[in-house]
C-alpha positions, 0 to 999 in steps of 0.5 A: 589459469585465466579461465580458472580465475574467471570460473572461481570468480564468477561463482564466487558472484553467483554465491554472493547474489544468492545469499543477498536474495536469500537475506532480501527474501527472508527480510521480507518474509519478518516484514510481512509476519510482523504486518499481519501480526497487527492485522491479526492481533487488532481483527481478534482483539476483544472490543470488551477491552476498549470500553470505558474505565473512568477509575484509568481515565487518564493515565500516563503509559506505564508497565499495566498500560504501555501507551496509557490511557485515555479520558474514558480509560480505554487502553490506548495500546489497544486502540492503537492497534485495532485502529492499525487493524482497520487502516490495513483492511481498508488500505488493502481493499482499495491498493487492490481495486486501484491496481486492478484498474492501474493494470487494466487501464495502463494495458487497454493504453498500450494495446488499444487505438491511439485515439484509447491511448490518448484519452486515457492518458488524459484522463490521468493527467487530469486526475494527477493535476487536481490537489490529492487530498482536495480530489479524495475529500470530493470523492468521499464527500460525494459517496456519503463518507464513511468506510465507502466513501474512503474506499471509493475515494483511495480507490479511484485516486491511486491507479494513475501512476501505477497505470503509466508504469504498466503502460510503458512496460507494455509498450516495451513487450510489445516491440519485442521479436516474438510479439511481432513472430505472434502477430504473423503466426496469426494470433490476435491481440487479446491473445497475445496479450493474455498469453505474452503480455499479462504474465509479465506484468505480474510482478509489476503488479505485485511490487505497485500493489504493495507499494500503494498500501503505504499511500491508501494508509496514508490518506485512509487516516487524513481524511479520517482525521478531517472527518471525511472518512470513517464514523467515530463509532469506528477505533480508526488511527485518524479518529484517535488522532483528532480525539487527541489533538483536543488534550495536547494543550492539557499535556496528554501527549501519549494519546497522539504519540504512540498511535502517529508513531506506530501508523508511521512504522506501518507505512515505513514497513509496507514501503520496505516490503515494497522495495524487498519485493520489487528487488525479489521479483525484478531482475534488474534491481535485483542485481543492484 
């Protein structure tokens, strides 16, 4: 009777993780449709209907135009969302470079000489103990501003944590049986990091790279909005947002509110892809 039990129970576990795995997955899934409907709908998005319309100028959000408009009367929804557009691109360009250079740096750390080992850690603390936004709007500064400047900027920012993540997993494969069964088989170290080493960083990988999109985002526009990132000429959130802060005073809030709100549910989604993703791929939390 007990084994019964015990077989009931453990299928009824088994049952329940799978439905929790499918709900994460399909949650996931409505995220990211939901993300690349933006991405989509601001890159094919006609720049015919953000041009100036000085008979709207100004108008409060309504029914024609649901974030209203601005002071030359361009839709602000449109805006909005070609700026989301621009912050995605830019944001998955530089997560992409800065988590190639967080895996390839975090593995030559924990495979490499311990004098490798140790420069490479002091380099990241000596990345991560200068002030971020400080460190980006040097870095962009340097690189003539801009969309390279920004790029550059996020890219070279954003590996270091990342890189001690992938460090410590890899210390943590390294000591493993089979490792060490590799190394006696005659195996050298670039193949047995190829082989056993780079296939479990994959979800490491996977799960770092779209939490860094939130982070690239993030200070995509916060340079932007302090000048130091993309020229005007370009409908980035951070362009819209200092426009905006010149008429706030004169009580036209919609045309900070509704593009800040809207860059705030971005990040918030990406970061729950991250989490839904992190629970899809690693085994651990995907017990919790």
């Amino acid at each position: 009777m007990s084994d019964m039990t015990a077989a009931v129970s453990g299928a009824q576990r088994r049952r329940i993780f799978v439905n929790r795995r499918t709900k994460t997955i399909l949650f996931a899934a409505l995220i990211f449709f939901v993300i690349l409907g933006v991405y989509l709908s601001g890159a094919l998005l006609s720049d015919d209907l953000i041009q100036a319309d000085f008979s709207k100028k100004a108008l409060k959000p309504s029914l024609e135009h649901p974030f209203g408009t601005d002071l030359l009367g361009r839709d602000m929804l449109v805006r909005t969302v070609k700026g989301l557009s621009v912050s995605i691109s830019v944001g998955m360009i530089a997560s992409s470079v800065s988590a190639v250079i967080a895996l390839f740096v975090g593995v030559a750390a924990a495979t490499g000489r311990s004098w490798l080992d140790h420069f490479i850690n002091w380099v990241i603390d000596l990345v991560m103990g200068i002030p971020h936004t400080v460190l980006l709007i040097l870095i962009s500064f340097a690189c003539g501003k801009g969309l390279k400047g920004v790029l550059i900027g996020v890219a070279v920012t954003h590996w270091t944590g990342l890189a001690r993540i992938i460090r410590s997993e890899v210390l943590q494969i390294g000591s493993q049986q089979y490792i060490g069964v590799s190394k006696k088989l005659g195996h050298s170290s670039w193949w047995i990091t190829v082989h056993h080493i780079l296939p479990h960083m994959v979800p490491q990988f996977i799960i770092g790279l779209i939490l860094l999109f939130p982070h690239a985002i993030m200070h995509e526009s916060g340079l932007t909005f302090l000048g130091f990132g993309l020229s005007p000429e370009q409908p980035a959130i951070g362009i819209i947002l200092s426009e905006s802060m010149k008429y706030l005073s004169s009580g036209m809030w919609w045309l900070a509110f509704f593009p800040g709100l809207m860059l705030v549910v971005i990040v918030l989604l990406f970061d729950r892809l991250g989490e839904n993703m992190k629970k899809i791929l690693d085994p651990y939390s995907a017990h919790e």
